[in-house]
N, C-alpha and C positions, 0 to 999 in steps of 0.2 A: 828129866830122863835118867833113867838108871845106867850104871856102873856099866852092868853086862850088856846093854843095848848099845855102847858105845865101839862094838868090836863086833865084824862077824866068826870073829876065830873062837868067841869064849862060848860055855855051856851053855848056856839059856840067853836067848836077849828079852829083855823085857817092854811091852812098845805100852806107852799111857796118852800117845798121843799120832796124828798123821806127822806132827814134826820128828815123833824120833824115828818115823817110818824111813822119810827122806835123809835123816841123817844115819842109818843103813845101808842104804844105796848108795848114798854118796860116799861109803868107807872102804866099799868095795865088795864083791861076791865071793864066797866061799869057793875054796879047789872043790874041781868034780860037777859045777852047778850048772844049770841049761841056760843062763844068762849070754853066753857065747852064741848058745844055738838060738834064744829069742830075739838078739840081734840083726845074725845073718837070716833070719828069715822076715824079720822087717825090712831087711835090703831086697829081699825078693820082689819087692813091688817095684821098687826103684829100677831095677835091672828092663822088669815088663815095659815100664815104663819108657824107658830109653830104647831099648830093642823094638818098641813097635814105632818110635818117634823114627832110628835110624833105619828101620826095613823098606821103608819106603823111597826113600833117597834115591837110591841107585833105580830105581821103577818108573820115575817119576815119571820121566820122557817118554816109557811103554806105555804107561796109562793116557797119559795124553795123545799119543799117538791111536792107539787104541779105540779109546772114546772121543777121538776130535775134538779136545781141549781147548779153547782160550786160553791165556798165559791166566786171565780171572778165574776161569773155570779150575785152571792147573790151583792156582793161590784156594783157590776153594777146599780142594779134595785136600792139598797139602796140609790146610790148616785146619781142619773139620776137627780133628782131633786135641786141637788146642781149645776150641769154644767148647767141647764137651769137658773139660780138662775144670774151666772156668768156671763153668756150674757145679759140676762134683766138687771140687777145693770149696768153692763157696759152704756146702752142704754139706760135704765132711768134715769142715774144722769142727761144726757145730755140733753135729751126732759123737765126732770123739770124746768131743767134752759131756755130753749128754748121756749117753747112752753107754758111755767105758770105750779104752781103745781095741779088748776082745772081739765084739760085738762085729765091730764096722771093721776090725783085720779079715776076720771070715767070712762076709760077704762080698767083698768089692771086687774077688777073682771070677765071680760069675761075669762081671762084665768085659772082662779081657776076654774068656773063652769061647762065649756068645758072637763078641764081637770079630772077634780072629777068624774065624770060619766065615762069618757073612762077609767079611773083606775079602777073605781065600774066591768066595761064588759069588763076588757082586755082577750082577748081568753090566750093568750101567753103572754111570759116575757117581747119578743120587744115591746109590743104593753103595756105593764106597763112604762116599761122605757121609752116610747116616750111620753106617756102622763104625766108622771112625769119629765120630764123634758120642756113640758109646762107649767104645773102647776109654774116649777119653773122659769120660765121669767116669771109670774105675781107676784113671791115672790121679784125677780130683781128689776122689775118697782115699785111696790110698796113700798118698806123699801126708795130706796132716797125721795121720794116726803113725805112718812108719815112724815121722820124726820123734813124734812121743813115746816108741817107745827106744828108738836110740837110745834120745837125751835121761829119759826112766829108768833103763836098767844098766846104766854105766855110772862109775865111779866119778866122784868131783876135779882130783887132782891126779896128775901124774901119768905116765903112759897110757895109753887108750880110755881117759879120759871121755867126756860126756862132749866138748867139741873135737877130739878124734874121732870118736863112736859117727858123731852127726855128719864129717868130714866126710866118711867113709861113702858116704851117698858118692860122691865125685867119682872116686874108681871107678866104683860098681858100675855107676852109668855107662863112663865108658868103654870098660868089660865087656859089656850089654852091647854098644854101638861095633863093638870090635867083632861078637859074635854073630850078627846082623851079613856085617861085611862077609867073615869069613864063611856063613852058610852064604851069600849070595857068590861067594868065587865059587864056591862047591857044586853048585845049581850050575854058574855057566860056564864051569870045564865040564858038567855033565849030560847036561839038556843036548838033547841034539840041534841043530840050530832051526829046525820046523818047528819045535814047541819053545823058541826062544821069549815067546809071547806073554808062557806061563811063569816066569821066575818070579814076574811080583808077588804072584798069586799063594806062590807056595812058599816065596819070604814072610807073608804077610799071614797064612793061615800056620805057619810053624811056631807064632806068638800063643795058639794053644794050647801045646806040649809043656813050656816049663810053667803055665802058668794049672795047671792040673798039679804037676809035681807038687808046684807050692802050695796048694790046698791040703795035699796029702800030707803035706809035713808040718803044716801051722794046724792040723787038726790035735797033734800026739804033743808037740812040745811049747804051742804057742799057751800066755797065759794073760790076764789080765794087769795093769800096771800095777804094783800094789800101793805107790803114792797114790794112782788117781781111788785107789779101793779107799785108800785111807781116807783121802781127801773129803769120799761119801760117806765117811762114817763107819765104814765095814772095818774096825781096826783088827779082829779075828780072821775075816777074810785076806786081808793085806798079811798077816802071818802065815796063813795058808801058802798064800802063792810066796811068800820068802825065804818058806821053805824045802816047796816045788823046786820053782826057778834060779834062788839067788843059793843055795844053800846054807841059810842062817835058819837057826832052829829058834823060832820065834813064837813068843805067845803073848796075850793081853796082860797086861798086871792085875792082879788083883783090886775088885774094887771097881776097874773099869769100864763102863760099858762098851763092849766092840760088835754088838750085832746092828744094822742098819734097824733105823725106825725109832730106837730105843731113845727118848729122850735124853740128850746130852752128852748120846755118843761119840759126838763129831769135839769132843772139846780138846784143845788146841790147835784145830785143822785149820783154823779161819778157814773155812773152806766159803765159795762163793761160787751159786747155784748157776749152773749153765744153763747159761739164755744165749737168744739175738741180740738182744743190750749189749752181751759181753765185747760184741765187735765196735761199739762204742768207748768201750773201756779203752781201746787201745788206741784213742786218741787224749786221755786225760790222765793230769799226774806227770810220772816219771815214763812212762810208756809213750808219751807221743812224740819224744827225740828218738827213740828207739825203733819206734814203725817208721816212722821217715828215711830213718835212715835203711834198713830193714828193707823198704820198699825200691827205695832207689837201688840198692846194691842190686835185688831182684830183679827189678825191671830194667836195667842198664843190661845184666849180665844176660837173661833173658834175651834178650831182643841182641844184639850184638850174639851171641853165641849161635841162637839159633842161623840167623842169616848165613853163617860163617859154616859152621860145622852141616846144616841140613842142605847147605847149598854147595859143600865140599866140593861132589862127583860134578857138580854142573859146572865149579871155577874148575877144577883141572880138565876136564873133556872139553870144556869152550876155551875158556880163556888161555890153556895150556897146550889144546890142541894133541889130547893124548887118546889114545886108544882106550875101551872100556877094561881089558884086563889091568891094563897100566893103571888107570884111574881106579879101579878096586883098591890093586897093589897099594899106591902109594897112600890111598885114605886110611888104609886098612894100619900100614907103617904112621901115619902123623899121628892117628888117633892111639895108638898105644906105644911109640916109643914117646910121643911129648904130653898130649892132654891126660893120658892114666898115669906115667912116671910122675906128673907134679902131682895128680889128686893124691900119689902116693908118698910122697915129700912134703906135702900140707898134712897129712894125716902124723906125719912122723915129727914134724916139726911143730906143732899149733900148741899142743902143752908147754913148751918153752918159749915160740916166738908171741904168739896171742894171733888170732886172725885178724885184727884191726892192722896189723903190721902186713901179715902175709895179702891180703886185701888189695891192702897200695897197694903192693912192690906188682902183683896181675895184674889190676887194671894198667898199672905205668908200662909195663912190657905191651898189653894190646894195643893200647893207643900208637903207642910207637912202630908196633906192630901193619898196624890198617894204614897209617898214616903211609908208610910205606910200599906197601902194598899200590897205592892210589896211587903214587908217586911212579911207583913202575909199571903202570898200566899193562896190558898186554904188552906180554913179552914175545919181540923180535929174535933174540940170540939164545943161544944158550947157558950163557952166564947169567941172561935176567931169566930164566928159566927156574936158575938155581936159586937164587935170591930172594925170587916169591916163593917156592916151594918152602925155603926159608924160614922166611917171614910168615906165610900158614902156619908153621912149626911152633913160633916165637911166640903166635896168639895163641894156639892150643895150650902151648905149656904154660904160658899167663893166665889163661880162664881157670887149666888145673891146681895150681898152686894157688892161687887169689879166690876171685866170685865164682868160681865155679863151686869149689868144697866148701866156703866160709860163707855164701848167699843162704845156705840152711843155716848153720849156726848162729849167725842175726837170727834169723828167724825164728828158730826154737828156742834159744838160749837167753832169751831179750825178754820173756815171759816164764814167770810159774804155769804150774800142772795147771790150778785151775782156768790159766786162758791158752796154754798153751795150743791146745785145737783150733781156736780160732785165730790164734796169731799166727802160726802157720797158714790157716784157711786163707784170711785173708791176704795172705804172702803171696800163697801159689794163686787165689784168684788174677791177680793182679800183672803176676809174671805168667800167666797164661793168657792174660790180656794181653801183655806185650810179646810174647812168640805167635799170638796170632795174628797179630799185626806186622810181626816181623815175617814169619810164612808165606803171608797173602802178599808183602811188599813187594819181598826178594825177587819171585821172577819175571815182576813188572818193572822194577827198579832197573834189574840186571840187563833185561831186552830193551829199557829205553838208556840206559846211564852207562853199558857195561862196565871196567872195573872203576868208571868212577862211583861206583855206587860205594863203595869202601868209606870215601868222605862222611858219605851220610852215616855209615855204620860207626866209624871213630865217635864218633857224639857219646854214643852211650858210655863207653870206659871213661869217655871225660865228667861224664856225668856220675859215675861212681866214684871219681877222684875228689870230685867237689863236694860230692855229702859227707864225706870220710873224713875228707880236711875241716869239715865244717860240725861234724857230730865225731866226736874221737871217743865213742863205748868201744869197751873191751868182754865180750861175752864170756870168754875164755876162762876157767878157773872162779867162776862166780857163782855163789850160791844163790841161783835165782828163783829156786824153789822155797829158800826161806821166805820170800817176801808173801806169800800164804801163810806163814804163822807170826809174821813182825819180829825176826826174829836176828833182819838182816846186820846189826849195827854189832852182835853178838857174837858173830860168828866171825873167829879168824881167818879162814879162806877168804872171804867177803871183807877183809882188812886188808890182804894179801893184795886181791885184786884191787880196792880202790886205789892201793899203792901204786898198782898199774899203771892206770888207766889217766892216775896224776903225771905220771915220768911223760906219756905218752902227748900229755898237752901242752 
């Protein structure tokens, strides 16, 4: 790698390979460059994503009421959106990798906007659930490619970092849940109370509006990864858009092939063809302590948050015995003074603490959390009123600080470009298996268990303590994009970290 490819500050960089591609991006983006903006519009999905997960929430009991529910039928409609979710993750790790993360950014809004309207006019329940479970193959496609292109256009070390960049999903989300909430108070200080029937209707079909927006905007500033350009070969392509996006003035060296096709373009990409095999890769090698763990953090966090956060309005309205404005109020307060303040205290802190660390320290607060909770069962007084409202508070800010922001960063960060699609896929298949099992549980759990269902719910944080304590990676500050060029033993960041990652065992 040349001299000037080592900076994006200097006149020319020169790339001979997809490794000095990645070792540009990881040095960071030039002032002025749309790398900011191809960020926050990879979070766009993430936002759709959570905003149609929480628009339903506060409905839940209309719609069942509505269409004469079973609490199964209720678990149905709730979770329809998580099996769609299952299949899209399945099927978008793979096209990311396949096909570039461009490609499957600019399609997958058709499915939120399709689906948001047929939710807004479902006549019946089938016809909620079927559109919710389109909805949720564009939440599928979307979460693997957002995360690439986080962990792609962000820098390796140092503030807003490639596991801050990936962090950032946690806010967003619940930004996105906060927005939910606050259009559903707006709807019910507005509605008169004869069309009180319609709030879901119009919570649920207003998922069309920013998800337009965001088309509009991923059409002018969105661009392709240039590692994954690199990765295929396209080393002239990968300049193009580094010059777009990152603001580094970059061009081929002399001598070397950078156009796709050209025999022996691809030389020092190791690059490795995206297949369905690849999802096998990520049980073999150095990668299958990483999915294990990766997985469990997912599906522990998953399945405990969902329960907790999707079933918020039904614990404060039952178990608290509060009013529907009061139960907005106070969701609306847990969710953005405790679960967004940690996503945004995990974002600020994870370049110096690592997320193996910030990890623990969430799961240990929810368990302690739920345990509590169970312990105080429906509350009689108003001191235990206060105590679980509480202890709600204590899990939110433990999911935001821990598995809530750092469940992606395993995920993305545990793999190079070329599996990185599917290691995510595979992530989010798996933790959309488990919120749809958590979904469907929760309001039969709750109507047979009430708050002892919390018992069952603690498992999972226990269960994310034990894979931690028992696989102790460190994703944080690793160059895990070198491990496509062999290149990891060489690089001092990836000295830095295994420093780490030794303190921490």
């Amino acid at each position: 790698m040349s001299a000037s490819a080592s900076s994006p500050s200097g006149p020319r960089a020169l790339i001979r390979s997809a490794a000095d591609v990645s070792q540009l991006v990881n040095a960071g983006a030039a002032r002025g460059s749309n790398a900011r903006i191809v960020v926050a519009i990879a979070l766009g999905g993430v936002f759709l994503d959570a905003y149609d997960l929480g628009a339903l929430a506060f409905g839940l009991k209309d719609v069942a009421r509505e269409f004469s529910l079973t609490p199964a039928g209720t678990g149905f409609v709730a979770s329809a959106i998580t099996f769609g979710a299952i299949v899209g993750a399945f099927l978008g790790g793979f096209l990311t990798d396949r096909i570039g993360r461009y490609r499957v950014f600019m399609a997958d809004m058709f499915f939120f906007v399709v689906a948001a309207i047929a939710c807004a006019l479902a006549p019946n329940a089938w016809v909620l659930g079927g559109a919710r479970f389109v909805m949720g193959l564009g939440v599928g496609i979307d979460l693997p490619v957002a995360m690439a292109f986080l962990a792609e256009f962000s820098r390796l070390a140092g503030r807003g970092n490639k596991a801050a960049r990936v962090a950032m999903w946690c806010p967003v989300w619940y930004a996105a849940i906060s927005v939910s909430y606050l259009l559903v108070l707006a709807l019910f200080a507005t509605l008169p109370a004869s069309h009180s029937h319609l709030l879901w209707r119009l919570t649920l079909g207003f998922g069309a509006v920013p998800a337009l927006a965001i088309i509009a905007v991923r059409s002018r500033y969105i661009s392709e990864s240039p590692i994954w350009a690199a990765n295929q070969g396209d080393l002239a392509g990968a300049a193009r858009i580094l010059k777009r996006s990152y603001g580094i003035d970059a061009e081929v060296a002399p001598g070397v092939p950078g156009v796709p096709g050209v025999p022996g373009q691809a030389a020092g990409s190791g690059r490795r063809a995206a297949s369905l095999r690849n999802y096998g890769a990520l049980l073999r090698g150095v990668y299958t302590r990483r999915t294990v763990l990766a997985t469990v953090i997912g599906v522990a966090s998953a399945f405990a948050y969902n329960a907790v956060a999707f079933g918020l309005p039904v614990i404060l309205s039952s178990f608290l015995a509060q009013s529907m404005l009061t139960t907005i109020l106070a969701s609306l307060v847990l969710n953005l003074g405790f679960a967004f303040v940690g996503g945004l205290i995990a974002v600020r802190t994870v370049p110096r603490l690592g997320a193996w660390k910030l990890t623990v320290w969430g799961y240990a607060v929810q368990f302690a959390a739920l345990v509590g909770l169970a312990i105080v069962g429906k509350p009689s007084a108003a001191v235990e009123v206060v105590i679980a409202v509480a202890l709600l508070a204590a899990f939110l800010f433990g999911q935001g600080i821990g598995p809530g922001s750092h469940s992606m960063s395993f995920a993305s960060l545990s793999y190079p470009t070329s599996l990185r699609g599917v290691g995510v896929g595979l992530n989010q298949t798996l933790m959309r298996a488990s919120s749809t099992v958590s979904l469907f549980l929760f309001p039969v759990l709750a109507a047979a268990l009430g708050t002892r269902v919390f018992w069952i719910i603690a498992i999972a944080p226990l269960c994310g303590l034990a894979a931690l304590l028992a696989v102790r990676w460190e994703p944080s500050g690793y160059d895990v994009d070198a491990e496509d060029f062999g290149t990891v033993a060489a690089t001092a960041a990836n000295a830095v970290a295994a420093r780490d990652v030794a303190a921490v065992q």
